[in-house]
GUNU-285761 format. One line per field, with one value per residue (C-alpha): x, y, z. Coordinates in steps of 0.5 Angstrom, whole numbers. Layout:
<nodes>
xx: X|... .
yy: Y|... .
zz: Z|... .
</nodes>
This chain:
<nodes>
xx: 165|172|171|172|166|161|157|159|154|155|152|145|145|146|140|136|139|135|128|129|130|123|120|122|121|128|131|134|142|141|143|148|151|149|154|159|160|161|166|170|169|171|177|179|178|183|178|178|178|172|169|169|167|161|159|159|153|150|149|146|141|139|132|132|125|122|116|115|110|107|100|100|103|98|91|94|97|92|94|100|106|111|110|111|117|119|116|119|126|128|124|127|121|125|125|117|119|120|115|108|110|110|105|100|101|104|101|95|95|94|87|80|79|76|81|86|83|84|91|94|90|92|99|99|96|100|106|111|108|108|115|117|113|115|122|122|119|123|129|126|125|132|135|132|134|142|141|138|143|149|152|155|153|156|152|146|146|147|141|137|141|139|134|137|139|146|142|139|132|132|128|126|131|133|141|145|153|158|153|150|154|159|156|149|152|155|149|145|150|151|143|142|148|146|138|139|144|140|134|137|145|151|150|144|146|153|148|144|149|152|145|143|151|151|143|141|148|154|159|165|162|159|165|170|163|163|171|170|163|162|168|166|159|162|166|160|156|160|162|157|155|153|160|163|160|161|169|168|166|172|176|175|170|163|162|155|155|150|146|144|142|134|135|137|132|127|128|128|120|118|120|116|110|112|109|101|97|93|100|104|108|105|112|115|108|109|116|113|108|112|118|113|110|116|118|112|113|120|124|131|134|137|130|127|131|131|123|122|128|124|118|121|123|117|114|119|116|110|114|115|106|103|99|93|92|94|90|84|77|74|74|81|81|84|90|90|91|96|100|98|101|108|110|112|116|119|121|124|128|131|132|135|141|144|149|147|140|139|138|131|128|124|121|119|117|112|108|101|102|97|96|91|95|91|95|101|105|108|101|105|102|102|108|113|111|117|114|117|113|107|108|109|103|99|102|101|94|92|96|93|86|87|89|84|84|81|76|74|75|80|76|78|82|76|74|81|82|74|77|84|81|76|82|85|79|79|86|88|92|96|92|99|102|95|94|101|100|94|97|102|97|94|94|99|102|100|105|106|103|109|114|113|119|121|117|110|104|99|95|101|101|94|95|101|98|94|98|102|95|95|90|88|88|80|80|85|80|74|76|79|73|78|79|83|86|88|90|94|99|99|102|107|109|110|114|118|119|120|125|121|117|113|108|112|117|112|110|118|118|111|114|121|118|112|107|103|98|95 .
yy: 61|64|71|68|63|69|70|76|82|83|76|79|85|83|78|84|88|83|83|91|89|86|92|97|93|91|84|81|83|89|93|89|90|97|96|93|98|103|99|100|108|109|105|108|115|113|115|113|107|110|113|106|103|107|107|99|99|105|102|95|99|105|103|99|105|102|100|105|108|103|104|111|110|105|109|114|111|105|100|97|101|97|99|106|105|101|107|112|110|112|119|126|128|137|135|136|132|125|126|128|122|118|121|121|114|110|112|108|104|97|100|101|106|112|109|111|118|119|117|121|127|127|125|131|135|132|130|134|133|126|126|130|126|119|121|123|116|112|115|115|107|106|109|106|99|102|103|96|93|97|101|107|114|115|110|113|120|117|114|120|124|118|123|128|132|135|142|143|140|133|131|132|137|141|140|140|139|137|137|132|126|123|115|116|121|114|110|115|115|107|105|110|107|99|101|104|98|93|98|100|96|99|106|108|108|112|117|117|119|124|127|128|129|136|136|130|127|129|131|128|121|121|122|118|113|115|114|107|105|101|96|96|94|88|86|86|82|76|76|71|78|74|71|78|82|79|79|87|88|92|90|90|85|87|80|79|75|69|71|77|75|74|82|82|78|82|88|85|83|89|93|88|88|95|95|94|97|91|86|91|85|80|76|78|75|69|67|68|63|58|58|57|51|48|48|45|39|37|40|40|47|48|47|51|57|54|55|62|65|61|65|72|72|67|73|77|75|80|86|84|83|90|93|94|87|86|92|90|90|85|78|78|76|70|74|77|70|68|74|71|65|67|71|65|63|69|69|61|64|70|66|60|64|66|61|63|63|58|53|57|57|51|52|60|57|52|57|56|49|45|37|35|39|44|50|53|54|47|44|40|35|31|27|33|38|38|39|45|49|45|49|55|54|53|59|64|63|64|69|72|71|75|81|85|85|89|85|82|85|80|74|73|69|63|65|63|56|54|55|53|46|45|46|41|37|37|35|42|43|39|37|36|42|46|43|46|53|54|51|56|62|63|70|76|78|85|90|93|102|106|100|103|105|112|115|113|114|109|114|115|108|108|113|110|104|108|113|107|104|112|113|122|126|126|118|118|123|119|112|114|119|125|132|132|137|133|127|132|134|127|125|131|128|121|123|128|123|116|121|120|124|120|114|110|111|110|104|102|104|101|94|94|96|91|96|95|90|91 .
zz: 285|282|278|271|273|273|268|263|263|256|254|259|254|248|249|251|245|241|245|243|237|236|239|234|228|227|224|232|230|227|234|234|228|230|236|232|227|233|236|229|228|235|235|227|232|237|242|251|254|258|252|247|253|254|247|248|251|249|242|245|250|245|245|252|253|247|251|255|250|247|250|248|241|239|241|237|231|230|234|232|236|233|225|227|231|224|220|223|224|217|218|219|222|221|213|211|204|208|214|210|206|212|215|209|207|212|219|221|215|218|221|218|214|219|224|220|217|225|226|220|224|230|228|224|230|236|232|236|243|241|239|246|251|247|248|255|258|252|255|263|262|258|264|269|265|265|272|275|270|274|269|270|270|263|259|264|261|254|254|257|250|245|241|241|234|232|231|237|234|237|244|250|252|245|246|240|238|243|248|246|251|245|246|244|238|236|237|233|227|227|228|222|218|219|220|211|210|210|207|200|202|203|198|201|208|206|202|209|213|208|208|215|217|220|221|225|225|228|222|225|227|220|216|219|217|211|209|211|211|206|208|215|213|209|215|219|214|214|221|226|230|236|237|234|239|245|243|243|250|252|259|263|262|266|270|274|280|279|285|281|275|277|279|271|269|273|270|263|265|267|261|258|262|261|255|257|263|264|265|270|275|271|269|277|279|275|277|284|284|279|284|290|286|284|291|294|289|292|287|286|287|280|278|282|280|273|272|277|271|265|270|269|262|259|257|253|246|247|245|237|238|236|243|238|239|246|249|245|248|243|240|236|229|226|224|230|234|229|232|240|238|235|243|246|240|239|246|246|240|243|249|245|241|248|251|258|257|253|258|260|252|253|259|257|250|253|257|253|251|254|257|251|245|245|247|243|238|237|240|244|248|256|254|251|257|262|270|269|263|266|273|269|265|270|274|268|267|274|275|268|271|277|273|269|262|257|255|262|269|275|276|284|287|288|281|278|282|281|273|273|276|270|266|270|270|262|260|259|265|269|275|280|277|279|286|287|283|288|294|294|291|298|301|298|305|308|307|315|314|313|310|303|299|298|303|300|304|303|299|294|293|291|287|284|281|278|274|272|269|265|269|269|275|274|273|279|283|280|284|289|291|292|287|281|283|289|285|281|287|289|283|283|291|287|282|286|292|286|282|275|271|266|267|264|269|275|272|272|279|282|278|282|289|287|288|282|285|292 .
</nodes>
């Protein structure tokens, strides 16, 4: 393969870009436009070439860590993580004028009235904390993404610097002016600008940054943004940002071996199992398994790589669904289920605006169709379903019966095969595609003692799995019959040995090193 037939890294971030995107609430172009904008202040600053590059990529991953606090932001705030994502990106949570308005009428307002009476408390209670620990592991989790995509140190410290504030009251570290890295002040001055634009039009986002240039803002970026601001964001709006932004990648142009390109596909799979304890491994585990069925049945290796892609990206639309849904113990309510149905569409739709995987969009969006039409969401039936999303479909669902959920436990692997038989049975499932399926589940191989990645003994491991699920030190000691206090060191050893400090981080870690599941 020469160098110009590799694909370009940017193409893989840019669709990335979009996934975050959903997770924050936003319109699927908005971090682009964010980007685009960017790119124009830094050039009209006459900025380094290692700067503007810089500020390329910071723009497009700045909410790479968006699912790293999913869980914890949707027990606290009433279920649905992503309105307060939405919510509180146009909040200046040091100004009391914008954040008890939010807080009083906006926080928890999708949740029952005692749900919500709880969640404007301890919203008022916690906040601070809150905004602290949702930093740190959003910024953990957006470093782990930057360095699996193998980007540099520069973009990597960005991101570790993306919440902070010009006057020193950002987080989690409290820097403030020129200590702040150059790319990630941009980003912070670019995502507000669109973010307002598209709330109020081009004045109010001028107005934005004249209010908080100086506070949260870096005063020069949003001046240079404020002389030129209405006619870039005109510029932009009439531009096809998809074409645009891949246009304004500076060269040398990042490229991406072909082989590597599962390695990306992994890492955007676990940021978005990230999003959920009970799915921690669930698409790597699923790309396994569709890769070894599809094998079985003597399919073309371009196939074969085609479904275990699919495999790993199938899930990605599960970041624009609230964890208030996902993590439900009970029944899901209709509107709740209209929801469900929407993740696959979302991925295939994300996956199909990317000229480099848009050949995976329809495998990846079939994943819950079903043989008798019963599936979704184009209810497709037998005649429409490819081998290949027949492969996934069945792959995904034993995959998702073996693994806990918040209303059952893990079936075993006997109870999934018995059940994905008689979904093949009554013409759910494709009986040829579930006899693969099962043929290549068998046994997962013992991993020899000692081989665990980053020193970890046997002990640590086991208590990996468990901080990666939120388990507390007391929950940790009370399953594994040890102290909390004993637990709590193990923890300490953990994160010392995997270099993080987070849950979140420790999730990244277990699901990279596939450790989640014994």
């Amino acid at each position: 393969m020469n160098l110009t037939d590799e694909p370009r890294l940017a193409e893989l971030i840019v669709a990335l870009s979009r996934i975050t995107a959903l997770g924050m609430g936003q319109f699927p172009d908005e971090t682009i436009r964010s980007c685009l904008l960017a790119m124009r202040l830094a050039q009209r600053m006459d900025l380094g070439k290692s700067d503007v590059r810089d500020i390329y990529y910071v723009t497009l991953l700045q909410h790479a860590g968006c699912t790293a606090y999913a869980y914890e932001t949707a027990a606290l705030f009433g279920g649905d993580d992503i309105a307060v994502r939405a919510g509180g990106a146009r909040i200046d949570f040091t100004n009391p004028m914008e954040a008890l308005p939010y807080l009083l009428m906006e926080v928890g307002s999708t949740a029952r009235p005692i749900g919500r009476a709880r969640a404007v408390i301890l919203a008022v209670s916690k906040g601070n904390d809150f905004s602290r620990e949702l930093s740190r592991a959003n910024c953990e989790v957006a470093v782990h993404m930057t360095r699996r995509l193998g980007l540099g140190s520069g973009v990597q410290r960005s991101l570790n610097e993306i919440y902070e504030r010009w006057d020193g009251k950002g987080n989690p570290q409290k820097l403030a002016g020129d200590d702040i890295a150059l790319p990630a002040r941009f980003a912070q001055v670019t995502n507000q600008a669109i973010l307002f634009d598209r709330l109020g039009g081009p004045e109010l986002a001028v107005e934005t940054i004249r209010r908080r240039s100086d506070s949260a803002l870096d005063p020069s970026i949003a001046s240079e943004f404020l002389r030129h601001g209405i006619q870039l964001l005109e510029e932009i709006s009439s531009a096809d940002a998809s074409v645009a932004v891949i246009d304004s990648e500076p060269k040398p142009h990042r490229r991406i071996p072909e082989h590597r390109l599962d390695d990306v596909a992994a890492a955007f799979a676990d940021m978005v199992d990230l999003k959920s304890s009970f799915t921690h491994g669930h698409s790597t585990a699923v790309a396994r398994l569709a890769e070894a069925a599809a094998a079985k049945l003597g399919l073309a290796e371009s196939e074969v790589v085609r479904i275990r892609r699919a495999s790993l990206l199938h899930d990605i639309g599960r970041v624009g669904v609230a964890n208030g849904i996902w993590d439900k113990p009970g029944p899901l309510t209709a509107t709740e289920w209209e929801q469900v149905r929407l993740h696959p569409y979302y991925a295939e739709r994300i996956l199909s605006r990317s000229p480099l995987l848009a050949p995976l969009a329809s495998l990846a969006g079939m994943h819950h169709e079903r043989q008798d039409g019963s599936g979704y969401h184009r209810q497709a039936t037998a005649s429409t379903i490819p081998t290949g999303a027949r492969l996934l479909a069945a792959a995904d669902a034993y995959q998702a019966m073996t693994q806990e959920r918040p209303h059952r436990p893990a079936f075993t692997p006997d109870t999934a095969a018995e059940q994905l038989n008689a979904e093949a049975t009554q013409g759910q499932l494709d009986t040829e595609a579930v006899r693969a399926v099962l043929d290549a589940a068998g046994q997962p191989p013992i991993r020899n003692r000692g081989s665990w990645p980053a020193g970890l003994s046997d002990r640590e491991v086991e208590v990996l799995r468990l901080v990666a699920r939120g388990c507390s030190n007391r929950e940790i000691g009370s399953r594994l019959y040890i102290s909390p206090k004993t637990a709590g060191h193990h923890v300490q050893h953990i994160y010392s040995k995997t270099g993080v400090s987070t849950r979140a981080g420790a999730a990244m870690f277990a699901m990279e090193h596939d450790l989640v599941h014994p």
